[in-house]
N, C-alpha and C positions, 0 to 999 in steps of 0.2 A: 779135479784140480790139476793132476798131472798135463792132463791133454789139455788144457787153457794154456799153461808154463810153456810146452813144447812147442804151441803155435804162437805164442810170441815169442819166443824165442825166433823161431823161424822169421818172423817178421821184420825181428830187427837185423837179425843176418841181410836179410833179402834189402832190406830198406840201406843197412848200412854197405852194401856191395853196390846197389845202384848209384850209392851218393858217390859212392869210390870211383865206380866208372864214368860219372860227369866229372868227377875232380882230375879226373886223368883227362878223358878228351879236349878238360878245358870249354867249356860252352857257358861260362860266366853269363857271358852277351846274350846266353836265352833262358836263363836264369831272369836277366833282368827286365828279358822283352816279354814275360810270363810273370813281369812285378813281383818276383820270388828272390830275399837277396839271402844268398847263400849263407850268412850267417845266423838268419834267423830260422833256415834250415837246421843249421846245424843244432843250433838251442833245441831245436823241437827233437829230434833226430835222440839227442846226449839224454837230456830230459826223459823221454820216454824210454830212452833203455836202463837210465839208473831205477828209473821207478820200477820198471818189470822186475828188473834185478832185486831191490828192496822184497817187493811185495814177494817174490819168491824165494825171498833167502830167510823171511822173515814172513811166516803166513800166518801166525796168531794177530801180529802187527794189526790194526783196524785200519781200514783202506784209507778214513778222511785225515787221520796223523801221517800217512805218509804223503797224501795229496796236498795236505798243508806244509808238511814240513819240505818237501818239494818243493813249493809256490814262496814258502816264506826265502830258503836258499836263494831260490834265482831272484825276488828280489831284492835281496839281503847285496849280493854279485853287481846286480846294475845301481844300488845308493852307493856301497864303496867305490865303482869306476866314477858313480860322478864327482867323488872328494877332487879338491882340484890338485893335488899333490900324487895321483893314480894316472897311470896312462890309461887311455881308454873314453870310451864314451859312455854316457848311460841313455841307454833308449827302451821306451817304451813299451817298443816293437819286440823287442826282446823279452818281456817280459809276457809280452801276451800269447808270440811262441813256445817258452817254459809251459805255459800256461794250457796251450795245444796239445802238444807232448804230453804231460800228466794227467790229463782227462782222458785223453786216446790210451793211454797204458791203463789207466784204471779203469775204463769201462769193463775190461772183461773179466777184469775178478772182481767187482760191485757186481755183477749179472752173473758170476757162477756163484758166490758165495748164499746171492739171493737164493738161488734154485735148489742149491746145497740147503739150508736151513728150509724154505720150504716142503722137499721132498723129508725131510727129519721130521717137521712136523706133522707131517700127511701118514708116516708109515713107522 
């Protein structure tokens, strides 16, 4: 379990430093020429480090409560922007990067906890 934590962690270091260095250079323009809008980066990006962070701050936690309670937040996020008294928009696209984000963060504690519990029941 340690060595799962560590290497996300790493990942999102490494993912959130590269997002840093296109925010600096400024290359919006190939962002969008790559149909990628930076915001629905960033959802995916937030998303999957809270959930890492969740799932290892909290590892009795069962993975699909935090993957739901994830999914229900960020749509919880785009109904309130669309009240029309909220600045903001509500999009879709947003929700289905949340949605990115928390599958990609959870796959690897669903696949170690699997291995973890089958190797218990093997030995």
């Amino acid at each position: 379990m340690t060595e799962r934590v560590i290497l996300s962690a790493r990942v999102i270091l490494v993912g959130l430093a590269a997002y840093g260095a296109l925010r600096v250079a400024d290359l919006e323009e190939r962002w969008a020429a790559a149909r990628v809008r930076g915001d629905r980066l960033e959802h995916a990006l937030l998303v999957y480090a809270l959930t890492v962070c969740l799932l290892a701050a909290f590892p009795r936690l069962k993975v699909r409560v935090v993957v739901g309670g994830m999914l229900a937040l960020g749509l919880g996020l785009e109904l309130v922007q669309g009240l029309p008294f909220v600045t903001g928009d509500a999009q879709i696209g947003d929700v289905a990067a949340d949605a990115v984000g928390v599958l990609l963060a959870a796959l690897p504690f669903v696949v170690g906890r699997a291995r973890a519990a089958r190797a218990e029941a093997a030995g």
